[in-house]
C-alpha positions in Angstrom: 126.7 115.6 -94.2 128.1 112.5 -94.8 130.3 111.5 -97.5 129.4 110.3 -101.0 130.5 107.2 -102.7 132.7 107.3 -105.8 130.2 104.6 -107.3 127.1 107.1 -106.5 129.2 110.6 -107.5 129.4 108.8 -111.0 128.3 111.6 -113.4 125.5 109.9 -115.9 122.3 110.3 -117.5 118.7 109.1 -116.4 117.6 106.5 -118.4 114.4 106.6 -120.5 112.8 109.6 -122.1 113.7 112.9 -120.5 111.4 113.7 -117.2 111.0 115.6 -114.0 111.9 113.9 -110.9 110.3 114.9 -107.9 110.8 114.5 -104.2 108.2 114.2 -101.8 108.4 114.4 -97.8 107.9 116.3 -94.6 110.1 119.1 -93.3 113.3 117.7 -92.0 113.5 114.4 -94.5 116.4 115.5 -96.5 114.8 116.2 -99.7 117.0 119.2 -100.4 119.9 116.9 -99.4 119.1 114.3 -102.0 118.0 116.2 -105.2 121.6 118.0 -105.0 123.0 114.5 -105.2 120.5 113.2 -107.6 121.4 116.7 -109.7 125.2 115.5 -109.4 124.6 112.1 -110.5 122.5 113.1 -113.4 123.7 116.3 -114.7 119.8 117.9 -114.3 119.5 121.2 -113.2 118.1 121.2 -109.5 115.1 123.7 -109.5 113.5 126.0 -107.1 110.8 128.1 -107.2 112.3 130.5 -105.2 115.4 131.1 -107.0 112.9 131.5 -110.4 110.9 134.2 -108.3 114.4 136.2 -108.2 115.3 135.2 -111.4 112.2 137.1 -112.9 112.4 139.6 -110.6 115.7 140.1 -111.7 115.1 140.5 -114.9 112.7 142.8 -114.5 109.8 140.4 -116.8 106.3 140.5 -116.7 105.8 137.6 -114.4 108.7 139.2 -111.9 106.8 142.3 -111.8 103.7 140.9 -110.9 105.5 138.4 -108.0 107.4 141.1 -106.7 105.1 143.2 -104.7 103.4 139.9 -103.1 106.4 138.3 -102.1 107.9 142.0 -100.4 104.2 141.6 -98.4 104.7 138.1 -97.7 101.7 137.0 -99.9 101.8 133.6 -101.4 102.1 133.9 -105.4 99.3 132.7 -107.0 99.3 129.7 -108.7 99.1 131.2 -112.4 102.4 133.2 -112.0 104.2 130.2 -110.4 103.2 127.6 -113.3 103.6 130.2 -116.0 107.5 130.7 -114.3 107.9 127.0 -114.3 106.8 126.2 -117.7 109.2 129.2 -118.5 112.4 127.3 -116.5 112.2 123.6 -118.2 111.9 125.1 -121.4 115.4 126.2 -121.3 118.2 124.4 -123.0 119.8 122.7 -119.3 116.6 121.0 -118.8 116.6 118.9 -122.5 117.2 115.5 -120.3 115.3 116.8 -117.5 115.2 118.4 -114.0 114.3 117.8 -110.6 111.8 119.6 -108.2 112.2 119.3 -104.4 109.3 121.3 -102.3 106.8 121.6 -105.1 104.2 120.8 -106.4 103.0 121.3 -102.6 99.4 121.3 -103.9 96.9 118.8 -105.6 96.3 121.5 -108.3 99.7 122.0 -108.8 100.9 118.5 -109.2 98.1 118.5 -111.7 99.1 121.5 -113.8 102.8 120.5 -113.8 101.8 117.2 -115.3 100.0 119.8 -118.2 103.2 121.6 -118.9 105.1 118.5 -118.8 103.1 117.1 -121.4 103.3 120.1 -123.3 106.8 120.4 -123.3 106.9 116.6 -124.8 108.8 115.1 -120.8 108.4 111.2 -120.4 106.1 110.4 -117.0 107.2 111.8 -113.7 109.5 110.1 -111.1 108.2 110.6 -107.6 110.6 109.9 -104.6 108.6 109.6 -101.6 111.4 109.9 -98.5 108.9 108.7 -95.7 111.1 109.3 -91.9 109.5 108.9 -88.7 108.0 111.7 -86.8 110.4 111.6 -84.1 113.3 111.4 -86.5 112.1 114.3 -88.1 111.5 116.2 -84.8 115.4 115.1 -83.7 116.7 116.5 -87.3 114.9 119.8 -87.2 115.4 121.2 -83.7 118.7 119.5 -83.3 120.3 121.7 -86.7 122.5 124.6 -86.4 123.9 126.5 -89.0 126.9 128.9 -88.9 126.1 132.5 -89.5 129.7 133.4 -91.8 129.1 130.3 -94.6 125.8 128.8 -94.1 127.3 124.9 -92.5 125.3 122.6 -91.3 125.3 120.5 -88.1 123.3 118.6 -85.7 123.7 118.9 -82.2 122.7 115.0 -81.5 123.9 113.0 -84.6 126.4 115.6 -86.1 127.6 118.2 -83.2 130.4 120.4 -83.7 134.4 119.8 -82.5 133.3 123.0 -80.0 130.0 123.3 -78.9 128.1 126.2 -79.9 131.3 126.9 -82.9 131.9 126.4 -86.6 134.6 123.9 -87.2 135.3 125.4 -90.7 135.3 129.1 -89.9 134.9 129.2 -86.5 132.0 131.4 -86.7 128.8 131.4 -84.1 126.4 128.5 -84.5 122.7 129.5 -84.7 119.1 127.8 -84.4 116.9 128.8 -86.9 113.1 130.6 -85.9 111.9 127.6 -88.0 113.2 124.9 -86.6 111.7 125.7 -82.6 110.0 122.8 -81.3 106.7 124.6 -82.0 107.1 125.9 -85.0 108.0 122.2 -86.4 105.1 120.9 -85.1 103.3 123.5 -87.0 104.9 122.9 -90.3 104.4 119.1 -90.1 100.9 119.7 -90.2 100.7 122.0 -92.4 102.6 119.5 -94.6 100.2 116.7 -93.5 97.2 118.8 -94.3 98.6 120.3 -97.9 101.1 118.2 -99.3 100.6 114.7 -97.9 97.4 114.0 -100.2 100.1 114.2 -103.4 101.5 110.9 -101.9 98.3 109.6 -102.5 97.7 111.1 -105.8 101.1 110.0 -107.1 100.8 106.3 -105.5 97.2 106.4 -107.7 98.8 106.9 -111.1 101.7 104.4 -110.6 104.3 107.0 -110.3 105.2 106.5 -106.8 108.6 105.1 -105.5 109.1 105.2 -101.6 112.6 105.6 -99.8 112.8 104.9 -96.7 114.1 108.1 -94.9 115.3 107.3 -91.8 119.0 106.0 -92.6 122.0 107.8 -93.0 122.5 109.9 -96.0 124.6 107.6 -98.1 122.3 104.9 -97.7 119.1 106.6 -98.7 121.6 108.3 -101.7 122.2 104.4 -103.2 118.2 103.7 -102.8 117.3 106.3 -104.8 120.2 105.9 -107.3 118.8 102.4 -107.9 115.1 103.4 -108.4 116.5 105.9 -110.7 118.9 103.6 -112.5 116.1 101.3 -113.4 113.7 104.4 -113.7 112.7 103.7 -117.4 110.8 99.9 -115.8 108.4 102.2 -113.7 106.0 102.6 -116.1 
């Protein structure tokens, strides 16, 4: 991963009213990437739904028990447990300025409901980051990552290989492809993406909530074109 700026690792505040920031994009356009940096910046929590899934389950609530058995199946969890958890999450006290979402909503309906519970819990409007990266960019990414199997690094055998091919340079552990990141299997999930989660673009463009980044620079230069969007977030709307 490449290196952050002092200017953009500048801890701060989002200006305006507090409000959820959400990133939107394919498989493979560095959302997860991003929101850590934007969570930096900001001092928001970074929020997943899978770590509130374990949280629940954890424990051991009402909504954890009823998410437990589904997710040991491999069922999806229905959209009534997954907003109810959510609604739960940005009530706490780390989310008073706000929070940012990266992989949901995924749906129409839940982009919809999260907008409900927003409301609810008195947040400003929404900002949407859209990180828009060329398909072959995003085909390059995906089946050129490896990750070591000891701490979880991250490399790419085309634009970030390691000092030793097939090794770790920090603990000099075996280098592995994920099943999800096969040539076949991305193809798969980008149109599952384009089918699902592509018509929230659309959706989010519609209510003037939309701010597109173009994904296919470096890190550090997509990092400072979403730190200005954000930086002037409270003239979106």
């Amino acid at each position: 991963m490449a290196a952050v700026s002092a200017d953009q690792n500048r801890a701060g505040s989002l200006p305006g009213p507090r409000r959820a920031v959400i990133l939107l994009g394919p498989p493979g356009s560095g959302k997860g990437t991003q929101a850590q940096r934007i969570a930096q910046r900001y001092q928001l929590p970074h929020l997943s739904t899978g770590d509130m899934f374990r949280d629940n389950i954890r424990r051991d609530t009402e909504l954890g028990r009823k998410a437990m058995p589904l997710m040991e199946r491999g069922d999806l969890v229905p959209d009534e447990i997954v907003l109810r958890m959510v609604e739960d999450r940005i009530a706490h006290p780390d989310c008073n300025n706000g929070f940012i979402f990266d992989g949901f909503p995924r749906t129409l309906a839940q982009a919809e409901n999260l907008e409900r519970i927003c409301r609810r819990q008195k947040f400003g409007f929404s900002v949407v980051l859209y990180l828009a990266v060329r398909p072959d960019l995003l085909m390059r990414r995906l089946t050129g990552r490896r990750i070591c199997k000891l701490g979880g690094h991250i490399y790419n055998i085309y634009d970030r290989p390691p000092k030793r091919e097939g090794i770790c340079d920090e603990d000099g552990s075996e280098l592995i492809q994920r099943p999800d990141d096969a040539e076949a299997v991305i193809r798969e999930r980008l149109v599952a993406y384009e089918a699902q989660t592509r018509p929230l673009v659309e959706y989010y463009r519609a209510r003037g909530l939309l701010a597109a980044v173009d994904g296919n620079d470096g890190a550090d230069p997509i990092t400072a074109s979403i730190m200005k969007i954000l930086d002037g977030a409270e003239t979106l709307k």
